[in-house]
N, CA, C and O atoms as a Tinker XYZ file with bonds, in Angstrom:
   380  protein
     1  N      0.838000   -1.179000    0.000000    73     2
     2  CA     0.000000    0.000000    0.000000    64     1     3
     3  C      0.883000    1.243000    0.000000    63     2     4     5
     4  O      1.811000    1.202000    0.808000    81     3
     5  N      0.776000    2.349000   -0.753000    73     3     6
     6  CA     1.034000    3.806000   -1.100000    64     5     7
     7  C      1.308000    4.859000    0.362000    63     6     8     9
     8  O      0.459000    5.091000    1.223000    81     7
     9  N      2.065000    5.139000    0.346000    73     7    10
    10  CA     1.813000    6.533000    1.739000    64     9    11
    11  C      1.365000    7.148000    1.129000    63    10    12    13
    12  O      1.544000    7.388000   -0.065000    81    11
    13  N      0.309000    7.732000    2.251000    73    11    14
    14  CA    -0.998000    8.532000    1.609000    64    13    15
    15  C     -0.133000   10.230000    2.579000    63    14    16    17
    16  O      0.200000   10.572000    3.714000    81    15
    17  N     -0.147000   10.841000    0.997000    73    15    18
    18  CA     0.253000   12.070000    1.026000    64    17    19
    19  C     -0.270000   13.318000    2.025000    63    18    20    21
    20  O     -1.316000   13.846000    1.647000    81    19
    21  N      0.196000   13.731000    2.975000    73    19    22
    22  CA    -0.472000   14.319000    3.954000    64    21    23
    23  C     -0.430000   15.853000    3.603000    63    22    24    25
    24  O     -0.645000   16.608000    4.551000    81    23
    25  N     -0.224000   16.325000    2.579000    73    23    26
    26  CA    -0.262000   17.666000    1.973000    64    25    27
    27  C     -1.566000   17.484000    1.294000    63    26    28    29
    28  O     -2.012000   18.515000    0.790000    81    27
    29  N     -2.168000   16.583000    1.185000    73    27    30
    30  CA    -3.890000   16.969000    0.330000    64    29    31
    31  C     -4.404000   16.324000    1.014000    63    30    32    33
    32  O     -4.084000   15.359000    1.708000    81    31
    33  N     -5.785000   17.186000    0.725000    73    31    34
    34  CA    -7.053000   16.293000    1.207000    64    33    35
    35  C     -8.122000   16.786000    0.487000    63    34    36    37
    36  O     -8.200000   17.893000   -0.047000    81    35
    37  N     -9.137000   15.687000    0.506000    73    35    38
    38  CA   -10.186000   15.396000   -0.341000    64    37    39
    39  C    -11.325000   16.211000    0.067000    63    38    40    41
    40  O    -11.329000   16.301000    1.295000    81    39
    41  N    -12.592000   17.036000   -0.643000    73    39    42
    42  CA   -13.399000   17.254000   -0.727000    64    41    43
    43  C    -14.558000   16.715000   -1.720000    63    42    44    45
    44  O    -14.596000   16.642000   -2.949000    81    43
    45  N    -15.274000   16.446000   -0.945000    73    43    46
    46  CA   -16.602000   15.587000   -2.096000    64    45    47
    47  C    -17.700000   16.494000   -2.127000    63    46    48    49
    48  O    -18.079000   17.194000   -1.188000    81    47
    49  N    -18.153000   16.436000   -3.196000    73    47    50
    50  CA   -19.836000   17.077000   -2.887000    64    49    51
    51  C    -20.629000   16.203000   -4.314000    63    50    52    53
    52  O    -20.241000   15.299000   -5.053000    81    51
    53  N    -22.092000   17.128000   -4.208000    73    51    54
    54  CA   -23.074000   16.370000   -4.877000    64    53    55
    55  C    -23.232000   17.447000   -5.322000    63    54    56    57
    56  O    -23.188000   18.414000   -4.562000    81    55
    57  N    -23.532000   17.657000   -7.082000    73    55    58
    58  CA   -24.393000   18.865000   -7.755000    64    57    59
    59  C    -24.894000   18.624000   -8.749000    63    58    60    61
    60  O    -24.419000   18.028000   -9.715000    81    59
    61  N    -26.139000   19.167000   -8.578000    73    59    62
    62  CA   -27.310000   18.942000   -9.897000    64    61    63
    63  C    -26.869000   18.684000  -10.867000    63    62    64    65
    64  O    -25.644000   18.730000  -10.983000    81    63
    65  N    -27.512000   18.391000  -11.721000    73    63    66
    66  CA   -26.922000   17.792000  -13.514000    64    65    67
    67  C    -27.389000   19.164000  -14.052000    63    66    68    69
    68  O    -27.862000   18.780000  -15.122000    81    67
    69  N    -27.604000   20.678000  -14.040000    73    67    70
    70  CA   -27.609000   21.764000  -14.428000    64    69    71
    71  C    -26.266000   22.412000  -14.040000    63    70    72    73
    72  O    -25.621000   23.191000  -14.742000    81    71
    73  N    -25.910000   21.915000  -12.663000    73    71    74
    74  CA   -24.759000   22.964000  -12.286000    64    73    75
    75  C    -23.761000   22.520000  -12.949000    63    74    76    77
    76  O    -23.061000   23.308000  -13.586000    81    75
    77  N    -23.413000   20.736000  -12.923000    73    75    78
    78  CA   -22.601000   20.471000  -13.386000    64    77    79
    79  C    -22.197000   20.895000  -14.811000    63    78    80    81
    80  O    -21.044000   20.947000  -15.241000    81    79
    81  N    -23.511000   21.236000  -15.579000    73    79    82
    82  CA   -23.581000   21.101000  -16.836000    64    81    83
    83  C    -22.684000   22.777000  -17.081000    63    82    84    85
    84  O    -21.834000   23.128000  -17.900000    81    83
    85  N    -23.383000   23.512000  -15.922000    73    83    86
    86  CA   -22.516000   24.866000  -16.287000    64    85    87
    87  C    -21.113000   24.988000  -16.092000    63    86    88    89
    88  O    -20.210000   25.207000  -16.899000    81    87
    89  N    -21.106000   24.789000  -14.772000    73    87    90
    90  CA   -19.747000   24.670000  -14.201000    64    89    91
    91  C    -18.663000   23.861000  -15.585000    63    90    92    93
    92  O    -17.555000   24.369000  -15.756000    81    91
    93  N    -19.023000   22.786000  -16.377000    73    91    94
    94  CA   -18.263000   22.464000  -17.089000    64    93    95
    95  C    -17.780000   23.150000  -18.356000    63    94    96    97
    96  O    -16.672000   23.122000  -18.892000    81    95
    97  N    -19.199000   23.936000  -18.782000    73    95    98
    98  CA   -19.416000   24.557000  -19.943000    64    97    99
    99  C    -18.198000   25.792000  -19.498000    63    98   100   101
   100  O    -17.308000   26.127000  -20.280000    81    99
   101  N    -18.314000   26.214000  -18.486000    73    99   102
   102  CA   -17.939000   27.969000  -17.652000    64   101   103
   103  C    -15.962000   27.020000  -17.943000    63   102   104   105
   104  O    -15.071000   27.635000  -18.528000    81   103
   105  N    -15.791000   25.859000  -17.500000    73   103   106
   106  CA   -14.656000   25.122000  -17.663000    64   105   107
   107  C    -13.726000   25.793000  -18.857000    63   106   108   109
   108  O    -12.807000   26.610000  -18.921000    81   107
   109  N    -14.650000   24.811000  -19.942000    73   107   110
   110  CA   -13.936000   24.690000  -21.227000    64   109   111
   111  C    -13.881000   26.068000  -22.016000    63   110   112   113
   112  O    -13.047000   26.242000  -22.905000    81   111
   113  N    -14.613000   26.839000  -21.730000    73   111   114
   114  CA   -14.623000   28.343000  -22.068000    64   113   115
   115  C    -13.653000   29.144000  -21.634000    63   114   116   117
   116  O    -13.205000   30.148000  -22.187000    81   115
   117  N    -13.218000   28.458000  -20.196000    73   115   118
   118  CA   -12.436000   29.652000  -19.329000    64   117   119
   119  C    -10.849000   29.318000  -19.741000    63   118   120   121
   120  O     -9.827000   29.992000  -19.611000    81   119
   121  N    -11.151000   27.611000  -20.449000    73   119   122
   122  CA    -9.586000   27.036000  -20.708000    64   121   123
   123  C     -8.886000   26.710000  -19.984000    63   122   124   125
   124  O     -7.662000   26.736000  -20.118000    81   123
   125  N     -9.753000   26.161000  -18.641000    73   123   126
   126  CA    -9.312000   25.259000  -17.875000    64   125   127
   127  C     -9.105000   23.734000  -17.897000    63   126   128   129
   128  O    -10.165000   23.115000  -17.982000    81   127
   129  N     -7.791000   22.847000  -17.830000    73   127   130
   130  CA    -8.069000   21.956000  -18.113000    64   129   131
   131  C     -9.047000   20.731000  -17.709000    63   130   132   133
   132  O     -9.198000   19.771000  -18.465000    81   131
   133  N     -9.654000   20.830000  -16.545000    73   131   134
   134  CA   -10.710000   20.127000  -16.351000    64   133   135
   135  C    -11.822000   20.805000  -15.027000    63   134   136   137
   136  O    -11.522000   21.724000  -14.265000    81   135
   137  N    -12.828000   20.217000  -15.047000    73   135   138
   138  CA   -13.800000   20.994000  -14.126000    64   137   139
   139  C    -13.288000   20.800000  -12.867000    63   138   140   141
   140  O    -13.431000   21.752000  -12.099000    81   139
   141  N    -12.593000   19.587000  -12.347000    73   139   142
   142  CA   -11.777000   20.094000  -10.643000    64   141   143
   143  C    -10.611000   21.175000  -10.916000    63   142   144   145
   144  O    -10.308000   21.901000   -9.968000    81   143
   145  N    -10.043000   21.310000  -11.948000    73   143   146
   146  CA    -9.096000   22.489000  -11.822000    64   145   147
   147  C     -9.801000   23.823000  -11.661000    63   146   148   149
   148  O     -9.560000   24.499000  -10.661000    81   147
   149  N    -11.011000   24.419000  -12.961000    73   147   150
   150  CA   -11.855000   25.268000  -12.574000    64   149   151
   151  C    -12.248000   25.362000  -11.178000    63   150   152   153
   152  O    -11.933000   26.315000  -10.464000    81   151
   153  N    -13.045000   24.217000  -10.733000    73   151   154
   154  CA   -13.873000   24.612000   -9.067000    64   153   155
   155  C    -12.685000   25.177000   -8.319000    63   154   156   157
   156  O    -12.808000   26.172000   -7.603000    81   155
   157  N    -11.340000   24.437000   -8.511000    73   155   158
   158  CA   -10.568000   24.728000   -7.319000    64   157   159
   159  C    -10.208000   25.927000   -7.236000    63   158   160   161
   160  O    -10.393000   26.577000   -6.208000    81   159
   161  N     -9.368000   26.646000   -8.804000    73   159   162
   162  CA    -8.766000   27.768000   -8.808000    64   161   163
   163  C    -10.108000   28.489000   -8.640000    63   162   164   165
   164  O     -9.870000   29.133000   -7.618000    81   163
   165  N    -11.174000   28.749000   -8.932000    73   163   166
   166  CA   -12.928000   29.800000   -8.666000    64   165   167
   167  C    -12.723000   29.799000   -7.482000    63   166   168   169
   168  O    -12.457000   30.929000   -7.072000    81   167
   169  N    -12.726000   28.790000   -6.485000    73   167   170
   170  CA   -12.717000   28.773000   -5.355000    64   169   171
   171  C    -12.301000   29.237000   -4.488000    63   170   172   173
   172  O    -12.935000   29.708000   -3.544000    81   171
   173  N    -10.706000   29.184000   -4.683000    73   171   174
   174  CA    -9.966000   30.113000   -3.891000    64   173   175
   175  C     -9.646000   31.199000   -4.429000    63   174   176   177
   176  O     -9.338000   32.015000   -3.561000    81   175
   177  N     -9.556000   31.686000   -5.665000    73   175   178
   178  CA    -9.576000   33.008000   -6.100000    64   177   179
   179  C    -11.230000   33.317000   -4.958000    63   178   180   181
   180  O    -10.647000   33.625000   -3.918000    81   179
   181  N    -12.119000   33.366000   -4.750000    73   179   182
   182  CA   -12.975000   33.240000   -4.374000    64   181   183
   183  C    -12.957000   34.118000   -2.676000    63   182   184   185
   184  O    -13.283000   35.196000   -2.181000    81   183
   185  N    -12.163000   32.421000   -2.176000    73   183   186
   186  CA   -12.118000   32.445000   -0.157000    64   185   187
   187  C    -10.957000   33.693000   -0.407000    63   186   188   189
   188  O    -11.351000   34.668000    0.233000    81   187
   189  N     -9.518000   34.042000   -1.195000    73   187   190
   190  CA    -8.854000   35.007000   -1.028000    64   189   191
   191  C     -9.447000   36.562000   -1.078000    63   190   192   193
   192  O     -9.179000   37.664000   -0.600000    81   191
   193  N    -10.292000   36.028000   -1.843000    73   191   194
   194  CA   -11.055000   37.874000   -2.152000    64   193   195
   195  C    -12.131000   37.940000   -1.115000    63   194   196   197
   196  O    -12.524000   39.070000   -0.823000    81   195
   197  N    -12.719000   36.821000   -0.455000    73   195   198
   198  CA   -13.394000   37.151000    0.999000    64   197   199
   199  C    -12.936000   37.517000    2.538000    63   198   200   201
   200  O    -13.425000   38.213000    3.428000    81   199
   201  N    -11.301000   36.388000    2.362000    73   199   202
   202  CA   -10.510000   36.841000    3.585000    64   201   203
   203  C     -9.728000   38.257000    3.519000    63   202   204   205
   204  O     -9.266000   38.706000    4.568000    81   203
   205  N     -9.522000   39.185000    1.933000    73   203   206
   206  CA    -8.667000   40.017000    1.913000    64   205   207
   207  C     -9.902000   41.014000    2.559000    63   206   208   209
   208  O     -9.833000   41.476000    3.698000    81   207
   209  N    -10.944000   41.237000    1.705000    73   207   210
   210  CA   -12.259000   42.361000    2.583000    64   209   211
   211  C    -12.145000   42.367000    4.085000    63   210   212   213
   212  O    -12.206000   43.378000    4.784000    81   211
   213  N    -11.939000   40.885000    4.590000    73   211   214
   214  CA   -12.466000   40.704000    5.950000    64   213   215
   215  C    -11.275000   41.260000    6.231000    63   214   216   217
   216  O    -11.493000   42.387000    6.676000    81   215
   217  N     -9.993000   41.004000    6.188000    73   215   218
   218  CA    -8.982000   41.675000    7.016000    64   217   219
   219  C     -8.972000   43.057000    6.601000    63   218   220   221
   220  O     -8.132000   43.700000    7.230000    81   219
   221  N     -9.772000   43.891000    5.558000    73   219   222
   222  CA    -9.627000   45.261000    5.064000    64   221   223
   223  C    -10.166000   45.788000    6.068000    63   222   224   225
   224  O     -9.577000   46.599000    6.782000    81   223
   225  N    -11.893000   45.223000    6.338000    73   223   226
   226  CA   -12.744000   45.786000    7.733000    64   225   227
   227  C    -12.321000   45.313000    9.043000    63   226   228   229
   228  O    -12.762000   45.831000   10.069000    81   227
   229  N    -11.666000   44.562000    9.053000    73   227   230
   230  CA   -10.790000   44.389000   10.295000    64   229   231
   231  C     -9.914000   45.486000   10.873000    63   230   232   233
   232  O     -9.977000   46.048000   11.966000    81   231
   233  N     -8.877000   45.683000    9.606000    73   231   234
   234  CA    -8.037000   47.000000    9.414000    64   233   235
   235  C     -8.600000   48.018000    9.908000    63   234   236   237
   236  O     -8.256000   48.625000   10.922000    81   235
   237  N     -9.427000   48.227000    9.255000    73   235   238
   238  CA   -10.061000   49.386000    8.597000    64   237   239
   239  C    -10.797000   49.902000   10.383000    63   238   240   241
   240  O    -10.415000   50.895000   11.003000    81   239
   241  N    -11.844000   48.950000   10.852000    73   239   242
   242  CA   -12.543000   48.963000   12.310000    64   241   243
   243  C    -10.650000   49.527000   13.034000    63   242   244   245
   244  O    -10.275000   50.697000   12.950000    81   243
   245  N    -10.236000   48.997000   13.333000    73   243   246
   246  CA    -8.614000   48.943000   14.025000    64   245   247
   247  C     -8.215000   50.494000   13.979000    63   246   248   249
   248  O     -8.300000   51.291000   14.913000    81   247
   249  N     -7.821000   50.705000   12.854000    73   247   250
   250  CA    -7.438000   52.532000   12.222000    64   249   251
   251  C     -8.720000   53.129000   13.035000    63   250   252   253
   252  O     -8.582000   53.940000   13.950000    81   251
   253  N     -9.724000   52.735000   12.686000    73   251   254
   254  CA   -11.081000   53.862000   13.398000    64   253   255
   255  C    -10.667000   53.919000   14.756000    63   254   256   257
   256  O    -10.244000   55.013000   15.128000    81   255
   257  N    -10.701000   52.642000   15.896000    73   255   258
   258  CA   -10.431000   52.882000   16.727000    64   257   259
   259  C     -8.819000   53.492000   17.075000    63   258   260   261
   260  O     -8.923000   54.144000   18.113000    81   259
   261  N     -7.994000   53.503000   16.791000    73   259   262
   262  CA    -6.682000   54.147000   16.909000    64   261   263
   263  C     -6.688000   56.005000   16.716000    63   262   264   265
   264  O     -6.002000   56.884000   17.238000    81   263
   265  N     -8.009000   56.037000   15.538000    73   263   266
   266  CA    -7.565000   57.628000   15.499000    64   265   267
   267  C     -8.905000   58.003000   16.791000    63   266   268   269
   268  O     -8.827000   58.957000   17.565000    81   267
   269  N     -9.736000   57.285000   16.766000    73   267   270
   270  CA   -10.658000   58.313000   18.044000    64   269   271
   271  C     -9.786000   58.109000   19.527000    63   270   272   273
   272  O     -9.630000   58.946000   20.417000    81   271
   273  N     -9.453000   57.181000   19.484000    73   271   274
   274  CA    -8.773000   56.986000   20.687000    64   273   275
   275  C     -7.752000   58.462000   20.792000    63   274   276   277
   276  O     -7.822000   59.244000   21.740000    81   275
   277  N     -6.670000   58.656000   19.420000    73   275   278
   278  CA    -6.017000   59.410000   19.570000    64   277   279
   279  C     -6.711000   60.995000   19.910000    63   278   280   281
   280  O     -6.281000   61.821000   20.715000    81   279
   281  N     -8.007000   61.116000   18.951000    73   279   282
   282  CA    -8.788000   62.123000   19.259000    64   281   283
   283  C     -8.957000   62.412000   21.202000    63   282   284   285
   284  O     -8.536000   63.131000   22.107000    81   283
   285  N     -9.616000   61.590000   21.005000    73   283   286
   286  CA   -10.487000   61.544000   22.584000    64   285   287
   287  C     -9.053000   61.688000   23.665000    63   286   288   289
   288  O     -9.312000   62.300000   24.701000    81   287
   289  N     -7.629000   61.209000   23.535000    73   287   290
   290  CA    -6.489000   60.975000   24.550000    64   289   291
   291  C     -5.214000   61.370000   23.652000    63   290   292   293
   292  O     -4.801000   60.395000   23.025000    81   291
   293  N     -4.610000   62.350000   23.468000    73   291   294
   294  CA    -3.958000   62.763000   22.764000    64   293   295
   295  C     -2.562000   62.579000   23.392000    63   294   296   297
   296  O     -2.411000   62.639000   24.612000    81   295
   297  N     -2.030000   62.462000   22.946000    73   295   298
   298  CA    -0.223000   61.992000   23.171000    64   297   299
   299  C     -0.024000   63.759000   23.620000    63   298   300   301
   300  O     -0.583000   64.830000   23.384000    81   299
   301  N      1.433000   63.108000   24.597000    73   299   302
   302  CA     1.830000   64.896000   24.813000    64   301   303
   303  C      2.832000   65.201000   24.028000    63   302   304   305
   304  O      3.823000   64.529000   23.744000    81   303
   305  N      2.550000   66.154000   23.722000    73   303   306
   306  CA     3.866000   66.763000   22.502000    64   305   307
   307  C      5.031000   66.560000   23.151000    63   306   308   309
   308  O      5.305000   66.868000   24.311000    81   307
   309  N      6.244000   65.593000   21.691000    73   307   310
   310  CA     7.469000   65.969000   22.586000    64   309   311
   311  C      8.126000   66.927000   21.891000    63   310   312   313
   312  O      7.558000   67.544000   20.990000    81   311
   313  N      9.557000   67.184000   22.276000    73   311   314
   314  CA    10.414000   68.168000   22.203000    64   313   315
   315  C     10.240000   68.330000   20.443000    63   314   316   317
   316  O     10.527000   69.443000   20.004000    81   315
   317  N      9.912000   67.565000   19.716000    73   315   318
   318  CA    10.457000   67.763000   17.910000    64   317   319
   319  C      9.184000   68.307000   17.707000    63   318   320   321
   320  O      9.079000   68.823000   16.594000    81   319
   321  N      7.964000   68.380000   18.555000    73   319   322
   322  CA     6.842000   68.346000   18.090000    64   321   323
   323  C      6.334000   69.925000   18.432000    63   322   324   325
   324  O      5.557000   70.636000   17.796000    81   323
   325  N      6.962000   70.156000   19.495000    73   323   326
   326  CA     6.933000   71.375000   20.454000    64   325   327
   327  C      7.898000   72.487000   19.043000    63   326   328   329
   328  O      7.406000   73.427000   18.419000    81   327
   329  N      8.969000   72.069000   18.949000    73   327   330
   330  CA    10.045000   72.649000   18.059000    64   329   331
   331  C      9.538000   72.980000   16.929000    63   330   332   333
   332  O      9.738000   74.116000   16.501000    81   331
   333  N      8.842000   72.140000   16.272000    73   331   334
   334  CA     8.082000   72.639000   14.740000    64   333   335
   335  C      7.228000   73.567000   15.102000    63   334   336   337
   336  O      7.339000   74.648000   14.524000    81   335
   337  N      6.209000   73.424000   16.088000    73   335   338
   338  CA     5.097000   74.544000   16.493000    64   337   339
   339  C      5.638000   75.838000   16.739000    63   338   340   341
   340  O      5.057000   76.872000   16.408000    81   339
   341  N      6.767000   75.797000   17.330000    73   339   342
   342  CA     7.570000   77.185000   17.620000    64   341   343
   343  C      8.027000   77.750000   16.171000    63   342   344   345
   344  O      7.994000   78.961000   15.953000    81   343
   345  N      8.392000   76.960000   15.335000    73   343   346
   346  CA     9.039000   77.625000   14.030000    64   345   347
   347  C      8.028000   77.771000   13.308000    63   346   348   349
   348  O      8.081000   78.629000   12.427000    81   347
   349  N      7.098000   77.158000   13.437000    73   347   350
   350  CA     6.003000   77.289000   12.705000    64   349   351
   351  C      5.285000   78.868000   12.812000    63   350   352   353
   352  O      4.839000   79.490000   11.847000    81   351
   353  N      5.295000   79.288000   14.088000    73   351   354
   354  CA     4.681000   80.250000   14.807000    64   353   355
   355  C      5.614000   81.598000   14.603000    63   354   356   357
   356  O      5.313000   82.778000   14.787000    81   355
   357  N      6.643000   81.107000   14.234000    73   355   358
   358  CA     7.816000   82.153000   13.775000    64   357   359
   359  C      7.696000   82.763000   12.537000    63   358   360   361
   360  O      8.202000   83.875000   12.381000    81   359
   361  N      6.877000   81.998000   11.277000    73   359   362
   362  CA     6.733000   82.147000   10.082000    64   361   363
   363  C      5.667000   82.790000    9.857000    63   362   364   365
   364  O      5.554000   83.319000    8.751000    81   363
   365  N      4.519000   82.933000   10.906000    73   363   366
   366  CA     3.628000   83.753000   10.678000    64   365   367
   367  C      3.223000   84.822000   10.777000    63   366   368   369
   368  O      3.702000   85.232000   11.835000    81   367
   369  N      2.513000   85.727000   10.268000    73   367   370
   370  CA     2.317000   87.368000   10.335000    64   369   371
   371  C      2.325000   87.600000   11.848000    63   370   372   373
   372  O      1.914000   86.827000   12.713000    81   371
   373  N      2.672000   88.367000   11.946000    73   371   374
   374  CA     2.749000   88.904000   13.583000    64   373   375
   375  C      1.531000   89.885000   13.666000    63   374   376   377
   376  O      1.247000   90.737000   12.825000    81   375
   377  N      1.017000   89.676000   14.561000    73   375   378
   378  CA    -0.857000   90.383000   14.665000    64   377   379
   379  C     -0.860000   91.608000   15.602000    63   378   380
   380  O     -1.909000   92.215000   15.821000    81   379
């Protein structure tokens, strides 16, 4: 008996004799060489473009909370930060 390769594993399913019929047609059109190569590469082109959104609004929620936080609790200016404001204040019309 074969050692059974522990880098794959099997997925089975059942689909109508319409889906199949598309899914194969969508195949040979797309110039894939067979309908498990299609499902697989659809597939995960697929889960990648659902996990990249999810980590975008993940991100995205993360940044929101980081800038209100910064809003609401503001860091204290240090010395480089203090230093620009002063030169800054130097450059302007005197009132």
């Amino acid at each position: 008996m074969g050692a059974i390769n522990k880098d794959k594993a099997r997925f089975d399913t059942r689909l109508s004799l319409e889906q199949k019929q598309l899914f194969e047609k969508a195949a040979l059109l797309g110039g894939y060489r067979s309908l498990t190569d299609f499902i697989i590469v659809t597939v995960q082109e697929k889960a990648r473009e659902i996990l990249e959104e999810s980590e975008r609004i993940i991100a995205s929620e993360r940044d929101k909370e980081l800038f209100f936080d910064s809003l609401e609790n503001p860091p204290v200016p240090n010395l480089v930060l203090k230093h620009a404001k002063d030169e800054y204040e130097k450059m302007l019309p005197k009132k």
